[in-house]
C-alpha positions in Angstrom: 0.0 0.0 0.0 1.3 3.1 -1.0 1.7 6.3 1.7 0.1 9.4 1.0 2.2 11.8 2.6 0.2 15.1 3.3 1.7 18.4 2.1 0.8 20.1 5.5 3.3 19.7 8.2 1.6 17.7 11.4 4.5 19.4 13.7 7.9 20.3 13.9 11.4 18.1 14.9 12.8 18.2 18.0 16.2 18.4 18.8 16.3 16.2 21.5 17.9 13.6 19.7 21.0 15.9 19.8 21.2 17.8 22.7 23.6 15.0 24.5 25.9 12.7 23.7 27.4 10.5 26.1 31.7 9.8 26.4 33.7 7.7 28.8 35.4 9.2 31.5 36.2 13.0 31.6 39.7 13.3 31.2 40.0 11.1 27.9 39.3 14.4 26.2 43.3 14.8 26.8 44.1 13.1 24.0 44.5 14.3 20.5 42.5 11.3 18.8 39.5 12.0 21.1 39.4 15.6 20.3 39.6 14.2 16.5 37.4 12.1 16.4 34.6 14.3 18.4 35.6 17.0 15.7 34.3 14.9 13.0 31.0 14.2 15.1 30.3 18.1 15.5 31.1 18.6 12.2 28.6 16.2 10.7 25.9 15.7 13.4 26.2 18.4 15.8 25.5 17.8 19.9 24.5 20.5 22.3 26.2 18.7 25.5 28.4 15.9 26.0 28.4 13.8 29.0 31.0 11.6 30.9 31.9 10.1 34.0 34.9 10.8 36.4 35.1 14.8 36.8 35.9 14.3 40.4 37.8 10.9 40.2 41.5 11.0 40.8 42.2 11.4 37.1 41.3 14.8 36.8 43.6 15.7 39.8 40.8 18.6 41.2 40.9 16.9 45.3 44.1 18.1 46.2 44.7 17.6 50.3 48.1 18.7 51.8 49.5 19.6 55.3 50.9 22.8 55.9 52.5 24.4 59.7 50.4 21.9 61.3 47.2 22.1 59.5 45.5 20.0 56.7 44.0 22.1 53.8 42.9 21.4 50.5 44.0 23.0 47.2 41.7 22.9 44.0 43.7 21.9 40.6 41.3 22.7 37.7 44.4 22.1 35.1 42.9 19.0 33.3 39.4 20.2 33.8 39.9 23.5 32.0 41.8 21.7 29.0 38.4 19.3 28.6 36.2 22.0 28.8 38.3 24.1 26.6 38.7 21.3 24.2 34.7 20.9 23.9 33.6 24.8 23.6 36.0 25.2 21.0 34.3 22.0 18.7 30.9 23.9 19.8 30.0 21.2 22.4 28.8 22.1 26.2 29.4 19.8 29.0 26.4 18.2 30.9 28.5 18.0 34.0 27.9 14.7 35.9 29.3 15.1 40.1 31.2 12.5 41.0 32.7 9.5 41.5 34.8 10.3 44.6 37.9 11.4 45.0 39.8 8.9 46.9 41.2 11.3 49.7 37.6 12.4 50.5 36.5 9.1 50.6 34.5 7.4 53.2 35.3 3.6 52.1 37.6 1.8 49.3 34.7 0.7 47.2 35.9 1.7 43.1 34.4 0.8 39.9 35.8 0.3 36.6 39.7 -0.6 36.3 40.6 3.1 36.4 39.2 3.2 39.5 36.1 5.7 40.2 34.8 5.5 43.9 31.6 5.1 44.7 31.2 5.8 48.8 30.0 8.4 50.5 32.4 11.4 51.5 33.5 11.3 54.7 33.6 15.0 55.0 30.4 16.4 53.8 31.4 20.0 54.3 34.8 19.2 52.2 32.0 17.7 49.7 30.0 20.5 49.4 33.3 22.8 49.4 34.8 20.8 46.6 31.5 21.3 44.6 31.5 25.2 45.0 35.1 25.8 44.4 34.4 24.0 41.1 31.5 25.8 39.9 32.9 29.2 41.5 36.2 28.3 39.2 34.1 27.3 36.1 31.8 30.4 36.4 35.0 32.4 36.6 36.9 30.9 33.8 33.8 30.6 31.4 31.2 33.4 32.2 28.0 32.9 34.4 25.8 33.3 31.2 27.4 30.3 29.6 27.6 28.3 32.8 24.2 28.5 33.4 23.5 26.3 29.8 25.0 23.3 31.8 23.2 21.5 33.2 24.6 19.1 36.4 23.5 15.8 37.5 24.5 14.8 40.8 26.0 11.1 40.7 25.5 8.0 38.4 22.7 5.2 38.7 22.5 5.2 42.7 20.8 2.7 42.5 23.1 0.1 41.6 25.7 -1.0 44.4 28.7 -0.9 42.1 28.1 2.9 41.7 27.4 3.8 44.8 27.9 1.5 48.2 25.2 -0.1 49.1 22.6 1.4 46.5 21.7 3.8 50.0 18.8 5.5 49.1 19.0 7.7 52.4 22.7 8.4 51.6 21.3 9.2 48.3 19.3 11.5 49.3 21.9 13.6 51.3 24.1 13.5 49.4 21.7 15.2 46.5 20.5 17.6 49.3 24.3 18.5 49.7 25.3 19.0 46.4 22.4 20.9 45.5 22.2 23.6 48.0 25.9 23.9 47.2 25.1 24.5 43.3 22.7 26.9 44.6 25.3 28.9 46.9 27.0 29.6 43.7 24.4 31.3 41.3 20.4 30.3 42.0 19.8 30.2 38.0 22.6 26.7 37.9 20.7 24.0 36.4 20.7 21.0 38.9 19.0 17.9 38.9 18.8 13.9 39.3 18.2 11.1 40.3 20.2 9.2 37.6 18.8 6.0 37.9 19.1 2.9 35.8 16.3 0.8 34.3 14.4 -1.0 36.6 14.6 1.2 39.7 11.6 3.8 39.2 10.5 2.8 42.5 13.7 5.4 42.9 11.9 8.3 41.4 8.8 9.2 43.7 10.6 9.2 47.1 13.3 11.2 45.7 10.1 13.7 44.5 8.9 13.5 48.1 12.4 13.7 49.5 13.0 17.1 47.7 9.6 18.6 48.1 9.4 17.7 51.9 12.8 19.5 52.4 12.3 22.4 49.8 15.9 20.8 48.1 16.1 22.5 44.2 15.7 20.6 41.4 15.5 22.1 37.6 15.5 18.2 35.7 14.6 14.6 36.3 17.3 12.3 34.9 17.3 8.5 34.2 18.7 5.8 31.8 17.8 3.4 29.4 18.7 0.2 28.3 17.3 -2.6 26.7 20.3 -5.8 27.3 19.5 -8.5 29.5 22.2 -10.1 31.9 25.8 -9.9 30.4 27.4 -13.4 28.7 30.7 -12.8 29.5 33.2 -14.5 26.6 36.8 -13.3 26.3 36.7 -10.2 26.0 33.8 -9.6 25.1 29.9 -10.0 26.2 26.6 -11.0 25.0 23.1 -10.3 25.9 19.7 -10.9 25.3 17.2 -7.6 23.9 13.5 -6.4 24.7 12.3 -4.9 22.0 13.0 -1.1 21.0 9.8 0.4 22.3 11.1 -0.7 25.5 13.7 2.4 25.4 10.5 4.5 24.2 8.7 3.1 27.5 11.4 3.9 29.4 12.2 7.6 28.3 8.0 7.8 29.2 8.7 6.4 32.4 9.8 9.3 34.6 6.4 11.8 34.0 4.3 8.9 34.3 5.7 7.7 37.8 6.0 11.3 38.6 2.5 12.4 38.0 0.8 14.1 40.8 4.6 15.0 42.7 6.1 18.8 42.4 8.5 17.2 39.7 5.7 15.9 37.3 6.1 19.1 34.9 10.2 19.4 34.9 12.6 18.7 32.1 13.6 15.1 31.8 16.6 14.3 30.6 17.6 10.4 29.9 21.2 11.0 30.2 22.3 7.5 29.0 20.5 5.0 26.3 21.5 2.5 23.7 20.7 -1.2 23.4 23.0 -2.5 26.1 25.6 -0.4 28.3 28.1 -2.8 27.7 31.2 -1.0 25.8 32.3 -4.9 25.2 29.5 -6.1 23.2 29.8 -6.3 19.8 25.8 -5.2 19.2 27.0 -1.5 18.7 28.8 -2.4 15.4 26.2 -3.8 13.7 24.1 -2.2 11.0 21.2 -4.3 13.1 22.0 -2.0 16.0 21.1 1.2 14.0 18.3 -0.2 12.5 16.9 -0.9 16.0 17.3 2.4 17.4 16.0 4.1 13.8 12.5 4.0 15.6 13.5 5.5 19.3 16.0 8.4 17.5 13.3 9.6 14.8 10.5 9.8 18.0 12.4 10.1 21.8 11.9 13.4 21.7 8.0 13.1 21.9 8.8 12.3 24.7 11.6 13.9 26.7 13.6 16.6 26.4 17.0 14.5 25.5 18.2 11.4 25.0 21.7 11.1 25.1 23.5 7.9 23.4 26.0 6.2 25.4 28.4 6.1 23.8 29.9 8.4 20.8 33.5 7.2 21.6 35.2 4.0 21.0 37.9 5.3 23.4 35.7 3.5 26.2 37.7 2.5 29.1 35.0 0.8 31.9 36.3 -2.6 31.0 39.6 -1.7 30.5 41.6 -0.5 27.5 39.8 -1.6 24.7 41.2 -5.1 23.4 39.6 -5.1 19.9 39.3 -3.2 16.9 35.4 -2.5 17.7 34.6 -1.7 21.2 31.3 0.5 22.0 31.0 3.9 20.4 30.0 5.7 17.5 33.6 5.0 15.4 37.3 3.7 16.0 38.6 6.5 17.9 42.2 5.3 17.8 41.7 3.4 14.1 41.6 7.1 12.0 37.4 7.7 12.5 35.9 4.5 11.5 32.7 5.4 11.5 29.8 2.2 12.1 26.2 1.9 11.3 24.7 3.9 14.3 27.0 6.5 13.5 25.2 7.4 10.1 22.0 6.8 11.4 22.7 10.5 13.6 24.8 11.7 10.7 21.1 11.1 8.5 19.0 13.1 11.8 21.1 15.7 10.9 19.9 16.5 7.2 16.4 16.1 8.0 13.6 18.5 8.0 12.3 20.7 10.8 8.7 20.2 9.2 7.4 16.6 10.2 5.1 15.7 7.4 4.6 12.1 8.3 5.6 9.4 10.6 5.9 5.7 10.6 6.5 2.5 12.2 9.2 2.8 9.5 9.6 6.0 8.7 10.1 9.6 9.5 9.5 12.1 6.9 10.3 16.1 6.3 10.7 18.9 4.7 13.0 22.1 5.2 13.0 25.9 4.3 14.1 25.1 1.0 11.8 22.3 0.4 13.9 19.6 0.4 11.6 16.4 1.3 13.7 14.1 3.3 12.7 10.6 4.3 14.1 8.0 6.8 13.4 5.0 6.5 14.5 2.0 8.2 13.9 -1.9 8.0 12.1 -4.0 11.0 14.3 -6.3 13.2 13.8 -8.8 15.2 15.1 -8.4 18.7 14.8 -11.3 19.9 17.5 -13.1 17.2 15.0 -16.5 16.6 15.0 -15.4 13.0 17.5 -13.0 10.8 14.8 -10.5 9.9 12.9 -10.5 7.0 15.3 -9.9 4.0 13.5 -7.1 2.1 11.4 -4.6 3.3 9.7 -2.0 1.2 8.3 1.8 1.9 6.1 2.9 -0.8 5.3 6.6 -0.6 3.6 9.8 -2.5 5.7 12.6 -1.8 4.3 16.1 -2.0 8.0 18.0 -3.4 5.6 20.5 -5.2 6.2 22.2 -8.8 9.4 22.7 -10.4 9.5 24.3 -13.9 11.3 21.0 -15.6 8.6 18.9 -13.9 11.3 16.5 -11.7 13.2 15.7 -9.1 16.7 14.9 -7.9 16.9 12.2 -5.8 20.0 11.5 -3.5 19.8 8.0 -1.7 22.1 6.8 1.2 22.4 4.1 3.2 23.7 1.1 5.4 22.8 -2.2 5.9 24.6 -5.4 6.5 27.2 -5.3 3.4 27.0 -1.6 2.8 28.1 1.7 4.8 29.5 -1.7 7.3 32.9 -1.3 8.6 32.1 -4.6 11.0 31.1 -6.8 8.2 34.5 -6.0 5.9 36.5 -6.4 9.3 35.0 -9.9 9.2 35.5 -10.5 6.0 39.5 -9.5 6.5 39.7 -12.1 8.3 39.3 -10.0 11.9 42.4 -8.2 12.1 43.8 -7.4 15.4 46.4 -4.8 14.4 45.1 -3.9 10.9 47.5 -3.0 8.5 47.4 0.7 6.8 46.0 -0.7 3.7 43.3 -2.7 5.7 42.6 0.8 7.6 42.0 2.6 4.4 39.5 -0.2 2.6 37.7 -0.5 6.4 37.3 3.4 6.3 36.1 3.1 2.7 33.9 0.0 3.4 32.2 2.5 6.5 30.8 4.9 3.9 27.1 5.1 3.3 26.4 4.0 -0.3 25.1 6.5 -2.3 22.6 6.3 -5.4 20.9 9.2 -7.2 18.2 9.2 -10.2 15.8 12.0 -11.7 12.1 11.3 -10.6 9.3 12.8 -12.3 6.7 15.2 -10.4 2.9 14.7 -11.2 0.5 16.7 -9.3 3.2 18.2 -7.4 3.6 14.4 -6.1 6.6 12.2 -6.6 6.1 8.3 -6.5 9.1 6.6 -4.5 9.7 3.1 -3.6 12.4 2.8 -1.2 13.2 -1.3 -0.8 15.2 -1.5 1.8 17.5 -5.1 2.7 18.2 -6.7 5.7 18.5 -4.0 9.0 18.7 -1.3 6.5 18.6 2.3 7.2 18.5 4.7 4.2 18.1 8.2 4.2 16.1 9.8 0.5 16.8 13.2 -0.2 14.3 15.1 -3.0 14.3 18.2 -4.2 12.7 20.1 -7.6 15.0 20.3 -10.0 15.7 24.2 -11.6 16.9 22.9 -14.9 19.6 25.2 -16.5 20.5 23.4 -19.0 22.0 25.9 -22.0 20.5 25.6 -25.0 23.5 24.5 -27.2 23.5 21.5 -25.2 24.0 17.9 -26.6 25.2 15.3 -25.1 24.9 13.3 -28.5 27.7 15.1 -29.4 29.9 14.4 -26.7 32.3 13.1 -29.1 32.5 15.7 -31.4 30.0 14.1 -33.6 27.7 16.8 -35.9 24.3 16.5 -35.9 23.3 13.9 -38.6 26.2 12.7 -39.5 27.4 8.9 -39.1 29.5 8.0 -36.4 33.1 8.8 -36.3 35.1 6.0 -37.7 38.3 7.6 -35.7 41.2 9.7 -36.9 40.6 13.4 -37.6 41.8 16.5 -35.2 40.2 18.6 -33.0 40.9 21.7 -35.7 39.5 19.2 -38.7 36.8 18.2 -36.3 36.1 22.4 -35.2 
């Protein structure tokens, strides 16, 4: 059956889908490969904020304790810290500044996380706490301008309610230490955008007594944060894991989640912000590669933001260190951060959000279609998976639309068609096919970056009615992105292409010899 798109937009395209991305931990931004690598991401997709783990973990250096005549004091070393954040205004980025882990001198207990060590206790100074959180924030504000400040917004801690992010999944502790933190962001300018609770999937039970918590104690909050996965248990292999999926309109259950368990509390009307998502949070499992993995997150990307006000993807990096330095080519991002910007499925699936439309015309269970200023008509399209792997998915899949593109004086359209699936735009399936290279040659470097490119098709469609017919059939976890616009046609009109060769009109063809002066 064939779509008729209507010519009226039925709304407009949020940005959510943009306004975060999520990275490993903060001070990986040190390196020149990272800053790279995120260059090419701004350049072609564009995020608002960026989001990591770790400000306050030893890496950064910030917790500085020290005796002097007698008497313990603490010294504040922003050095790393203003090279990140300097790094990420300069590629038009803002940080979405996540508190925590722990610096190990304040700590109340040895519990860590990750091999690089972040710390999940409680401090055992909550004054030095709350101190450590205004120096920041006074330094940042000083260094970077109140106004611009104020654009970041900051979560206080990571998934609480998991015991390897914070000891003993303490609710009560929790709570404090939000209570803490926020006041403190508060001391510093009233208009800081503050917020929580962080939580994973599977923990909402978190989110109404941290709205009673707040309101009961008058304790700010500007956001509601959470996360959202859709892997089951991990199936640990040499390094690497696998895991089981629920379906993608779990993720689009989860982003509703927060309003609907919030409905009735002071928080039911604030931003919500789902500061982590993706299929599974594992940076070891091999899903994120896959051209299946963008074509099961085409659905959740072309409609999150009906539903919050961000979604961030975790993560855009394959420099992503929670299970250790990666030990494969492929290991949980966007692209190959340290492999010269290999870019994988997912990757274009953004990079094709960011030529759409502001207009929505239409929407789909496999589809998303607009139109900008101009009048460009873009449509993406994806192909159905099946999440649950008992069959491969069905091997062609096919989006018949009318397309409203308008007039044009030579009655047609260009067409420009690109698109992934599981042999093209698929750095993953030419690594396999290599034979799985450990150390990849730079030959092999070169034909996977080539291999990674969407391929690209054009025609000239003809406009009837101001309508043009297009059947997009789409192959196995497919996502393609169609691009029409009228064609202008400025041809000249002593153009012939039959005479391409020189021939005059009439005249048999050429049997060779001649000059260009004989020919003239």
């Amino acid at each position: 059956m064939r779509i008729v798109v209507p010519e009226q937009a039925t709304g407009r395209l949020t940005d959510a889908w943009r306004a975060c991305v999520g990275t490993g931990r903060f001070e990986l931004a040190l390196r020149r490969d990272y800053q790279e690598s995120l260059a090419l991401v701004q350049r072609e997709i564009g995020f608002r904020h960026i989001r990591g783990h770790g400000l306050f973990s030893d890496g950064t250096g910030v917790y500085r304790p020290y005796e002097h005549q007698g008497s313990r004091r603490v010294r504040y070393a922003f050095t790393y810290v203003d090279q990140v954040i300097d790094a990420y205004l300069e590629l038009g980025i803002r940080p979405f500044l996540e508190l925590g882990f722990m610096p190990a001198a304040l700590a109340s207990g040895g519990q860590t996380i990750f091999w690089w060590r972040g710390n999940v206790t409680p401090p055992k100074s909550w004054t030095e706490w709350a101190d450590l959180v205004r120096a920041t924030l006074r330094h940042l504000v000083d260094r970077y301008g109140l106004d611009e400040v104020r654009t970041w917004p900051i979560e206080v801690w990571n998934e609480p309610n998991l015991t390897v992010f914070w000891q003993n999944a303490d609710q009560d502790a929790y709570h404090r230490l939000y209570e803490v933190t926020a006041q403190a962001v508060k001391e510093v300018d009233a208009a800081l955008q503050v917020g929580g609770p962080a939580i994973s999937p599977g923990s909402d039970e978190w989110l109404m007594p941290f709205a009673e918590f707040v309101t009961a104690r008058s304790v700010p909050v500007d956001f509601v944060s959470r996360h959202a996965y859709t892997s089951g248990p991990a199936q640990h292999v040499p390094f690497g894991t696998h895991q089981t999926l629920m379906p993608a309109s779990s993720l689009l259950d989860q982003f509703a989640s927060p309003r609907r368990h919030l409905q009735g509390s002071s928080l039911a009307e604030l931003p919500v912000h789902i500061t982590e998502f993706n299929s599974s949070y594992r940076p070891d499992n091999r899903v994120h590669d896959t051209a299946f993995n963008a074509a099961y997150l085409a659905p959740v990307v072309a409609a999150g933001g009906d539903l919050v006000d961000s979604f961030s993807y975790w993560t855009f990096s394959d420099m992503f260190e929670e299970e250790g330095v990666p030990a494969s080519l492929f290991h949980g991002g966007f692209g190959l951060l340290t492999h010269r910007q290999i870019k994988k499925p997912t990757y274009h699936l953004y990079a094709f959000m960011a030529r759409l439309g502001d207009e929505v015309l239409a929407r789909g269970a496999d589809h998303l279609i607009t139109r900008d200023a101009t009048g460009r008509v873009a449509v993406l399209a994806w192909a159905p998976v099946d999440a649950t792997g008992d069959s491969p998915g069905p091997e062609r899949h096919t989006v018949r639309l009318s397309l409203p593109v308008g007039t044009a004086p030579a009655g047609a359209a260009f067409l420009l068609r690109s698109s992934v699936n599981e042999e093209e735009g698929n750095a993953w399936t030419a690594w396999c096919e290599m034979g799985r290279p450990a150390s990849p040659t730079d030959r092999q470097l070169d034909n996977l970056r080539e291999a990674a490119e969407p391929v690209r098709r054009h025609a000239r469609l003809p406009i009837e009615g101001g309508r043009v017919e297009l059947d997009l059939h789409l192959s196995r976890h497919e996502v393609t992105l169609a691009e029409l616009t009228a064609v202008v046609d400025e041809t000249p009109p002593w153009w012939d292409d039959d005479r391409l060769l020189g021939r005059t009109p009439g005249d048999a063809p050429p049997r060779g010899g001649g000059t260009d002066k004989e020919a003239a």
